[in-house]
C-alpha positions in Angstrom: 1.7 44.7 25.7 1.6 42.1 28.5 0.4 38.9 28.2 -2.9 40.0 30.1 -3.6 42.9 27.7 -3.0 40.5 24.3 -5.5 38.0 26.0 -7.7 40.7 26.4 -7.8 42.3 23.0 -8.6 38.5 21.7 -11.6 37.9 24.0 -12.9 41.4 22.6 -12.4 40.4 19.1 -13.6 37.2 19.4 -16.9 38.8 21.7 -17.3 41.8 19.1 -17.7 38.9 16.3 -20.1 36.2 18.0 -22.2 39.5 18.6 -22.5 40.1 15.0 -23.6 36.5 14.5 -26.6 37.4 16.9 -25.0 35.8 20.4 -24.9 37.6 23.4 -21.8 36.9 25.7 -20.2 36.5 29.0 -16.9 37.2 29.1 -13.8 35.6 31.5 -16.2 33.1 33.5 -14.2 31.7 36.2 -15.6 29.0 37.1 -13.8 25.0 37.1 -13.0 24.3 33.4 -12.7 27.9 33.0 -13.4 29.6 29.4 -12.8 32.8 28.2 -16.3 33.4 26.6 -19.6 31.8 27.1 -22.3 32.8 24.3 -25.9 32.0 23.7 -28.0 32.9 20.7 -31.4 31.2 20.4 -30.1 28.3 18.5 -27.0 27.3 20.3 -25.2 27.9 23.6 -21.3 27.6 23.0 -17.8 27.8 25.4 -15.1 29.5 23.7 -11.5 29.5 24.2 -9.3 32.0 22.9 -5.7 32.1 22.2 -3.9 35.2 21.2 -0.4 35.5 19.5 1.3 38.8 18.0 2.2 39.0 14.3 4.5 37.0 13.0 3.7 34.6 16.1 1.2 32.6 15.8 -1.7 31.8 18.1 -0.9 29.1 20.3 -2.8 25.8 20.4 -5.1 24.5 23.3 -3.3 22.1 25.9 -4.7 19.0 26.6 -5.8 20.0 29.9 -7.3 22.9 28.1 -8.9 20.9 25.4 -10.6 18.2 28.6 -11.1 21.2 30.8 -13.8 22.9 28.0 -15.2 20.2 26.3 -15.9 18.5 29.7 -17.3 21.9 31.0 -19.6 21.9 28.1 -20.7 18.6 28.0 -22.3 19.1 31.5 -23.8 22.0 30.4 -25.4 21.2 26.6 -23.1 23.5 25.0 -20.6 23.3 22.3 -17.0 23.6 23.0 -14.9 25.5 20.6 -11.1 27.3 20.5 -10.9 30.5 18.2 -7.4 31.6 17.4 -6.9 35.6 16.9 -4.0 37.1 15.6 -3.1 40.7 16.3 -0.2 43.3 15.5 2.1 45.2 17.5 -0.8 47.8 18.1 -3.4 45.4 18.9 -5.1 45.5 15.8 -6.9 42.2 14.9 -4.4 40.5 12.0 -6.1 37.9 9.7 -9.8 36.4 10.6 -10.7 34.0 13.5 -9.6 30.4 12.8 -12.6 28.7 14.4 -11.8 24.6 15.4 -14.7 22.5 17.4 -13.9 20.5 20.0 -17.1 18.4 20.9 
């Protein structure tokens, strides 16, 4: 898998479960401050950044440009910034649960 294709397959995990919870998302917005996933449910509006690794790698952890880039992008907007870490196996097959981590 390329590094495009592992990226993908942990937006679509990530999008498949904020769905269940009742959001409704946007997926690769590329806009400044760029996120993978912006999602809105009645309640809340969030920005999500997801990182991707392959089993026995872990996912890796937001930069610190990452990290300012989202939580500044959601500050301007009212939303909530977040990073969810998805794990997947050699088949693309989602490994483990999310691992969820607020930023703001």
């Amino acid at each position: 898998m390329t590094p495009a294709e592992i990226g993908n397959l942990g937006e679509r995990y990530v999008t498949k479960w904020l769905e269940s919870k009742g959001y409704s998302c946007y997926r690769n917005t590329q806009q400044p401050g760029s996120t993978d996933i912006e999602a809105r449910s009645s309640s809340k509006n969030i920005l999500v950044q997801v990182k991707t690794g392959v089993a026995p790698s872990v996912p890796p952890t937001l930069s610190g440009d990452e990290k300012r880039n989202i939580s500044s992008r959601a500050s301007r907007l009212g939303y909530e910034a977040w990073t969810a870490q998805v794990q997947i196996d050699n088949r693309g097959n989602q490994a483990g649960d999310i691992a969820w981590s607020k930023l703001n």
